[in-house]
C-alpha positions as CSV (number, residue, x, y, z in Angstrom):
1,X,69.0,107.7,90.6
2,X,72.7,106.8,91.3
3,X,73.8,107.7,94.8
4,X,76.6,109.9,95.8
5,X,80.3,108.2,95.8
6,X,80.8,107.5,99.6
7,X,84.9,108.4,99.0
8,X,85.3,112.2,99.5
9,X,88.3,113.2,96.5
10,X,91.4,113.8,98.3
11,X,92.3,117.5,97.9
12,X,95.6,119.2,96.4
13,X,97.2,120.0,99.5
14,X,96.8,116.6,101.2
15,X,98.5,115.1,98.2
16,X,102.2,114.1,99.0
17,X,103.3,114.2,95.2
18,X,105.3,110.9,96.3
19,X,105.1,107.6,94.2
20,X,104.9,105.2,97.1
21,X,103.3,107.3,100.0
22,X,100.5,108.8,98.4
23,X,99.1,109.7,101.6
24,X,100.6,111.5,104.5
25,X,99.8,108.9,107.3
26,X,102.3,106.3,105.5
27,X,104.9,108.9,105.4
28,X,104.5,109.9,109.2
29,X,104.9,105.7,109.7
30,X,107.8,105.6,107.0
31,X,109.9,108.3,109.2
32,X,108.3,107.0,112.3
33,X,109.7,103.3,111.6
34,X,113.0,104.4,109.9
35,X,113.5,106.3,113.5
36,X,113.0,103.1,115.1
37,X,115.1,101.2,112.7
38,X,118.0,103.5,113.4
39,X,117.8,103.5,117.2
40,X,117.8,99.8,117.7
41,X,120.5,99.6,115.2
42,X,122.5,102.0,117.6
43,X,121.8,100.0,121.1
44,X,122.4,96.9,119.3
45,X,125.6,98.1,118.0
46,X,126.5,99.7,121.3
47,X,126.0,96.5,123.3
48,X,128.1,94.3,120.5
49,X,131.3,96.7,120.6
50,X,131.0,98.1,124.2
């Protein structure tokens, strides 16, 4: 007898409908990093022109 898939199927509402973040947890570290990106662009701009 073949034994149960160990993967539960993902269901519809924890689907992101996105092409490259398929799951929620890298879109939370997408926005997460982007954040990050932009704030040490602004203290490092800050510190060159102040």
């Amino acid at each position: 007898m073949k034994s149960p898939d160990p993967v539960e199927p993902r269901s519809e509402s924890e689907a992101t409908g996105l092409p490259g973040f398929r799951t929620w947890t890298k879109v939370y570290l997408f926005v997460l990093g982007s954040f990050a990106l932009w704030v040490g662009l602004l203290i490092a701009l800050t510190l060159t022109f102040s």
